[in-house]
N, C-alpha and C positions, 0 to 999 in steps of 0.2 A: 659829466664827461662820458662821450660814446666811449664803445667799445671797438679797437677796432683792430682785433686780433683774427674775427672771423672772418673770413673773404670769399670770395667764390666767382672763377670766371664768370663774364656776362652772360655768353651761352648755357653754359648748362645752371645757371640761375635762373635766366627768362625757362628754360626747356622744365625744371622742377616743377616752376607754378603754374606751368599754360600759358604763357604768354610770350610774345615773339622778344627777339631781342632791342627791334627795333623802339618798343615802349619803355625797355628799362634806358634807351638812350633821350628819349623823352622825359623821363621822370629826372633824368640828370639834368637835361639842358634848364627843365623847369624847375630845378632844385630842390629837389622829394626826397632825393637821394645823393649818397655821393660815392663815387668810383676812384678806383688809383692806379696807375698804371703798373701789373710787376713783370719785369721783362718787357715781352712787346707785345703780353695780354691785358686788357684792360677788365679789373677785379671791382665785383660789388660791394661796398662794405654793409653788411648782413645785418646789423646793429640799423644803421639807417634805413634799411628797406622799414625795419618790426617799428621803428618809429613812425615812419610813413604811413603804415596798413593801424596803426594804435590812433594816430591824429584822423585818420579819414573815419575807424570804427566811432570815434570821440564825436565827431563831427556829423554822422549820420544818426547816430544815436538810437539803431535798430530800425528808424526806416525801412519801410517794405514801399518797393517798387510796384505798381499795378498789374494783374496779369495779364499777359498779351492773348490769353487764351478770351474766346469771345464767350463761352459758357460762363467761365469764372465772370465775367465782368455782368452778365445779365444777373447771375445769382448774387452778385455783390450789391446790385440796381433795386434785387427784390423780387423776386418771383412773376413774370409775364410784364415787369415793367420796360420799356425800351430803353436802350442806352442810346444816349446821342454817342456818333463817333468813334461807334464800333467799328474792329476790322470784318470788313467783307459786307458791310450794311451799306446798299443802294441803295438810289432815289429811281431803280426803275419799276415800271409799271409790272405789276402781275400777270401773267400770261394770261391769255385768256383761249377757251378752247379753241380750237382747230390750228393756234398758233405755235409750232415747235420751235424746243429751244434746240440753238444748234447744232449741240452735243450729240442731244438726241435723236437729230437728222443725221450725223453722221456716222453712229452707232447701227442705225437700222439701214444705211446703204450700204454697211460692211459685209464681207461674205462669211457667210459662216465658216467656221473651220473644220477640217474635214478631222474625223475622226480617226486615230490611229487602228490597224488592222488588228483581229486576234490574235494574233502572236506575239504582238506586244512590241519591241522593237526592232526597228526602222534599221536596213541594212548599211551599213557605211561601207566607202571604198578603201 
């Protein structure tokens, strides 16, 4: 038998744990959770959320998700091995000299900026 003495408006429930409210009405409609109306607020029951987040810990069972960082994923490959499917990993061609990339054209058509005077700062109105 839940408990279901502790309760706690929707908002400041989703606002506690980082998440909008609009999930915790999700987790409802999908039956994760269950909510009661007191007044004309509609209240979390607290007891359900901690069995929701215990069935999903149960269920993942310490799973680690892959890193999206693309260092981690080469060092996880092995050292100078390639990873298929990295982020930021083209199929384009390697420059080759006198061919600029076009960052770098547009870096060197920039003007340089002009140095502030000795006195340091610049007079406002």
């Amino acid at each position: 038998m839940e408990d279901y003495s502790d309760t706690e408006p929707v908002r400041s429930f989703a606002q506690k744990r980082g998440f909008s409210p609009t999930r915790v009405y999700e987790w409802e409609d999908q039956g994760h959770i269950k909510t009661v109306l007191i007044g004309k607020r509609r209240h979390v029951i607290v007891a359900t959320y901690d069995a929701f987040v215990r069935r999903l810990a149960k269920e993942q069972a310490g799973a680690r998700l892959p890193s999206s960082n693309p260092r981690a994923r080469t060092n996880q490959a092995g050292v100078g091995e390639p990873v298929s499917g990295a982020i930021g990993q083209t199929n384009a061609a390697p420059l080759t000299p006198g061919t600029e990339h076009r960052t770098s054209r547009a870096k060197a058509t920039m003007p340089a900026r002009a140095s502030p005077k000795k006195g340091g700062r610049r007079a406002t109105r």
